[in-house]
N, C-alpha and C positions, 0 to 999 in steps of 0.2 A: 447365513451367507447368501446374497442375493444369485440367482440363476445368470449365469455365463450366455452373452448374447451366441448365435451362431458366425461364423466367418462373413457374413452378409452384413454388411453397417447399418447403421438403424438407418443412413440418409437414404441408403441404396434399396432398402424395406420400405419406407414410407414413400419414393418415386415411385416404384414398381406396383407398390398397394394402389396407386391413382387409375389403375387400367381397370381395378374392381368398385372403384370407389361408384356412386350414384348420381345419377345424370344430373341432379339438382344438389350442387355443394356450395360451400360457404365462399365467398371471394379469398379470405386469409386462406383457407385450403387450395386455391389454385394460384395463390402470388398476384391478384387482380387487384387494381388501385394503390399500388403503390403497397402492396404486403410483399411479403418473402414466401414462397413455397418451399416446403417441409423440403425438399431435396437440397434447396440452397440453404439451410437453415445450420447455425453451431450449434451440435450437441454439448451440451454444459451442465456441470455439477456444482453444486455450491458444498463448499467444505467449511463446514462451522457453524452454526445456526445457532447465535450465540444473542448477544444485544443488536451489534451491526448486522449482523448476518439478518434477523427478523428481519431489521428496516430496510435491507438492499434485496432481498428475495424476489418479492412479487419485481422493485422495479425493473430490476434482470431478466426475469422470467416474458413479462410485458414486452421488450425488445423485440422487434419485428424479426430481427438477424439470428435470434437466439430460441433453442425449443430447449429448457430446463428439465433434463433429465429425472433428477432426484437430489438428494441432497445427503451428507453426509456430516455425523457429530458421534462424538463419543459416549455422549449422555444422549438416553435412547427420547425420552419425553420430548427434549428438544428436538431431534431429529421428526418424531412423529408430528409434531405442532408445525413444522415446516413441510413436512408430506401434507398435512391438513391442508396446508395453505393455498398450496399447488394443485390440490385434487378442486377445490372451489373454484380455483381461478378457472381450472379447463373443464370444469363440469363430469368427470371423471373421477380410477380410482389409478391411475397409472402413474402416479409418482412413485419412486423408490426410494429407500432407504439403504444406502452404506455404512452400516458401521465403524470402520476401517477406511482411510483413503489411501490404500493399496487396491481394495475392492475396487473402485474408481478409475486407478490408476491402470489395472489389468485388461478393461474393456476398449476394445477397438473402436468401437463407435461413440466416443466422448473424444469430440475437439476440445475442448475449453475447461478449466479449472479456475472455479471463481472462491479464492482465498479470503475468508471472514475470519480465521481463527483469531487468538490472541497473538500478538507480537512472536514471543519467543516461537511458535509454530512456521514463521512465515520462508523462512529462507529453508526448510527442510520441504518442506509441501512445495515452493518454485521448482527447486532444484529438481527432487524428483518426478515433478511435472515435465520438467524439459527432457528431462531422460527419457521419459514413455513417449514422446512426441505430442506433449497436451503445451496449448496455448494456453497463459495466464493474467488471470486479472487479481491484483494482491491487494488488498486492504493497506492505508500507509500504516505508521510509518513500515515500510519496505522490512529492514534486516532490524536485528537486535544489536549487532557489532560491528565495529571497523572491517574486522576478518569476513564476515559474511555478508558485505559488500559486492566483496570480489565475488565472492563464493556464486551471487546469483549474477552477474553480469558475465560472470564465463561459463556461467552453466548455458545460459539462454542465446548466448553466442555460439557456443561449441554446437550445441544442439540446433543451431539456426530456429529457434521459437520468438514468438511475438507475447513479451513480456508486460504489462501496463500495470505503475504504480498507479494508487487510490483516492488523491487526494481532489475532490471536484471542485475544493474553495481556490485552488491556484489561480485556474479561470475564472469561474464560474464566481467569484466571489472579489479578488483580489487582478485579475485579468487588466482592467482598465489600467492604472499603473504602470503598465509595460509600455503600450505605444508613448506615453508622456515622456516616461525615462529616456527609452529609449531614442525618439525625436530630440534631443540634446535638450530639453524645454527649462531642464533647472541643471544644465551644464556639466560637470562629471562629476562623477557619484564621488561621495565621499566617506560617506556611514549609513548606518541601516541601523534603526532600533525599532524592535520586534519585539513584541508581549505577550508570550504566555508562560503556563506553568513551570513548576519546579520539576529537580529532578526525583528520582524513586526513590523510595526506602527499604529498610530491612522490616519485615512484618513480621511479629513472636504472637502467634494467634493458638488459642485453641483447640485442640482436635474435636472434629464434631464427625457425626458418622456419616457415611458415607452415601451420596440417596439412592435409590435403587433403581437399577439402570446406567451405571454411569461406571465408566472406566477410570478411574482418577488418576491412575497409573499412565495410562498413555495420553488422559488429557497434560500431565506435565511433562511430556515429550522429555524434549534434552535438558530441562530445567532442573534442578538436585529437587530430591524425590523431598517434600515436606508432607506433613501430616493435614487430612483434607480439614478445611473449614471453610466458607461459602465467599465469602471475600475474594481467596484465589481462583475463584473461577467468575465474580461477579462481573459483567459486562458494565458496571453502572458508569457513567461519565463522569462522576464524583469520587468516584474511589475505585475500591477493587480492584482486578489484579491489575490495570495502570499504573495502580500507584505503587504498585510490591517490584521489588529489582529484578525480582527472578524470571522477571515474564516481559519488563520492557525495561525502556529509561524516562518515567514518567509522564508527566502534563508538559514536561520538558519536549517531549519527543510526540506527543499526542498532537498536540495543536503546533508542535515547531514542524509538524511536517506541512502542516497547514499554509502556516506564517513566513517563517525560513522559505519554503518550495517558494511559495506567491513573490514574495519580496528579490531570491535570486534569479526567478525566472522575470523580474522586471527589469532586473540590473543585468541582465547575460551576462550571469555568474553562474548558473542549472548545469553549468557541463563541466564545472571543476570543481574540487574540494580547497577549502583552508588551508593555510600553510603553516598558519600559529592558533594555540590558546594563551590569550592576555588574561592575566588577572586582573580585576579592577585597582587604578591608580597603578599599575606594573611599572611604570616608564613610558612603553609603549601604547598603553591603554591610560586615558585620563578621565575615562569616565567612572560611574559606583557601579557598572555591569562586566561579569563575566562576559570575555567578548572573541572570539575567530576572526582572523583576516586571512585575506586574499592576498594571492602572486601581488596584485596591480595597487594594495596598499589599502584598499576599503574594507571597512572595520561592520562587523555586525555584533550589535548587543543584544544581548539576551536583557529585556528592558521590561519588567514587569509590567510598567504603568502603560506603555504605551499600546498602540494597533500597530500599524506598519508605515513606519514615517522615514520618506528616504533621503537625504538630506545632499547638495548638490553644491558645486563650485558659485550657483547662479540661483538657489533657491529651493526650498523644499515642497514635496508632494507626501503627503499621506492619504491612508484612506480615508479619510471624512471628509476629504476635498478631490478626489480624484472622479469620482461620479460627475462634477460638475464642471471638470477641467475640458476641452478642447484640443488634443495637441496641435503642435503650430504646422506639422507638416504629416502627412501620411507615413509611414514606416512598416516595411514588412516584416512582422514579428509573426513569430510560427504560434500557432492556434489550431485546433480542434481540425479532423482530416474532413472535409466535406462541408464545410460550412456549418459542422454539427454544434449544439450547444451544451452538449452535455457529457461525461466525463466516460460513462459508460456507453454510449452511440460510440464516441472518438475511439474506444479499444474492439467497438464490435467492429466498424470499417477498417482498422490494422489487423487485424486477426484475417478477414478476408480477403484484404488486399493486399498482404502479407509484407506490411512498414512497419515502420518503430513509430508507437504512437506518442501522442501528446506529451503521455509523460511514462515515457522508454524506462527499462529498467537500470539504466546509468540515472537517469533522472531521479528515481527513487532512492538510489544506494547514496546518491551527491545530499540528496536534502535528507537521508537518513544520519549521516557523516558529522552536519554540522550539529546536530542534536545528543550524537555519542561525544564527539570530540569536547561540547559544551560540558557533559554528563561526567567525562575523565578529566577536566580540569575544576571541574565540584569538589571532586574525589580525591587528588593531589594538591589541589592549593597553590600550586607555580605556575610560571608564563613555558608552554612547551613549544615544540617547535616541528611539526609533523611531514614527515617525508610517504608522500601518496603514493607514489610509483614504489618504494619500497617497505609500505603498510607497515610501518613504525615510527614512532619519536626519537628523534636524535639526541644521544647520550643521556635517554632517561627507563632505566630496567621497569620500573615502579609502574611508570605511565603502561611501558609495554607490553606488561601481563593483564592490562585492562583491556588491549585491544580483541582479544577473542575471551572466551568463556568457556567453562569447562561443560564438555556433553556429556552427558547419561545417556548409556549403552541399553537398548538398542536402538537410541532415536538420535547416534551421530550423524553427521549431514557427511558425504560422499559425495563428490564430483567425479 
């Protein structure tokens, strides 16, 4: 169990240490050229140090705005190979290890809780983030369910916290897009087909033992307890627990937070949910994809073969033509706080300056939505018909034991 800081905040520790510090120090130590000093700095924890979690650490830690506390995982090797990482970076040995992120949670001098875990982890770690008064940054896709949607958008409202979903390709990747559409350039939207994976499956794997160090038990938090084999904890991008149901809703949901976020946030659709699941050839749907529409009548397929091709009253844009496009007139479409370019800056300056960033926690629960909603019309095989405001399917019992999941006690989520 790590040592409990004193009533003194580490920011309020690390100003106050500058009055003993020596006459010749480093420019990042005194906030010169354009650094942060340690007083103005987010204390942060990273929870999960998993596949993503290795590859987002240092850049985290790197952030001018941010001084990385320690990091926190249930399986200890991982945890320590991320303390390794951190101690190199600062030339030191003062990274910590949490076991636990109640540990975490407990300390008064951690602003920021930065969420790497698996899926089904994500909405219990927001939620109780917001509770403690920690600021969060969540790995996509955002929630596992319809039901824990809500769950983090009124946690981090009730709490008044600065929530940022994770997906950097929305911008950073898919961004151009936006000003086109939106400039009327290819007339009113009409459909969206979007290409990525399927949804999850049931995995019948083997028991293997257990490795040493590693809590298995709380690594599957609210998930039904299965027997450990490496698969359900594999971070790989090819498999592993992506593709297992009890931890997410697949390649469906992995890269649809990607795709889906990119594509509704070009069409200023990012602030609403679906109102239908169409089967393909339904009636209503005439194409061979599983498809969601909008209030306003625009259809998005889940389109295997394609990228993000969004097709218009007046002409279509996709990605392999958007890089090279022009829009005809200027448009102010919201992007990154500061001129920032990047996904992780955009939630350091909301956390400080205390806005809803780029991509607010309605943002992540809206493009989490369309990837369950896709995921429960897999599952049922009909055209449903989804009322948002009251987090159910109309006149369908079937659909609506899909929209939340059953928790394993003691990792139910509490609001």
């Amino acid at each position: 169990m790590p040592r409990k800081t004193s009533p003194i905040s580490r920011r309020r520790f690390l100003a106050a240490g500058a009055l003993a510090a020596p006459l010749i120090v480093s420019e990042r130590v005194l906030g010169l050229n354009n650094t942060v000093s340690p007083s103005n700095r987010l204390v942060c924890v990273m929870i999960g140090i998993g596949n993503r979690g290795g590859e987002t650490l240092l850049p985290f830690a790197q952030l001018p705005d941010f001084y990385m506390l320690g990091v926190c995982d249930c399986y200890k090797a991982h945890a320590q190979e991320g303390k390794d990482r951190l101690d190199a970076l600062f030339g030191n040995h003062d990274a910590m290890i949490f076991p636990k992120y109640e540990d975490v949670l407990e300390r008064s001098d951690v602003d920021v809780v930065i969420c790497t875990t698996p899926d089904h982890w994500h909405t219990k770690i927001i939620v109780e983030s917001c509770k403690a008064g920690k600021d969060v940054f969540s790995e996509k896709p955002l929630t596992l369910t319809l039901a824990e949607g809500r769950m983090v958008v009124k946690a981090a409202r009730m709490y008044n916290r600065v929530v940022s979903s994770g997906s950097q390709r929305v911008m950073e990747d898919y961004g151009k897009l936006a000003p086109i559409v939106q400039a009327g350039d290819i007339g009113e939207v009409k459909e969206i087909f979007c290409g990525v994976g399927g949804p999850p499956s049931q995995a019948y794997l083997p028991e293997e033992e257990i490795p040493e160090g590693m809590d298995w038990d709380r690594g599957q938090g609210q998930a039904p307890w299965m027997p450990y084999n490496h698969e359900r904890c594999s971070g790989s991008y090819g498999g592993g627990w992506r593709a297992i149901y009890e931890y997410g809703n697949g390649f469906l949901a992995d890269w649809g937070a990607h795709k889906f976020g990119g594509a509704v946030y070009a069409c200023g659709l990012d602030g609403e949910e679906p109102v239908k699941v169409l089967q393909p050839h339904s009636g209503g749907n005439e194409t061979d994809f599983m498809t969601v529409e909008y209030a306003n009548g625009v259809q998005l397929h889940h389109a295997p073969e394609y990228d993000i091709t969004i097709v218009g009253s007046e002409g279509t844009i996709h990605t392999g033509n958007a890089w090279q496009t022009v829009p005809s007139r200027v448009v102010d479409i919201r992007r990154y706080h500061g001129a920032l370019e990047e996904i992780r800056a955009d939630a350091a300056w909301s956390f400080k300056h205390r806005v809803r960033p780029f991509q607010d926690v309605q943002f992540g629960a809206n493009t989490a939505a369309i990837c369950q909603l896709l995921h429960i019309g897999y599952q049922v095989r009909r055209d449903l018909v989804w009322d948002s405001a009251n987090t159910r399917f109309i006149g369908d019992d079937e659909a609506n034991r899909l929209v939340s999941r059953v928790q394993r006690a003691p990792y139910t989520i509490e609001i």
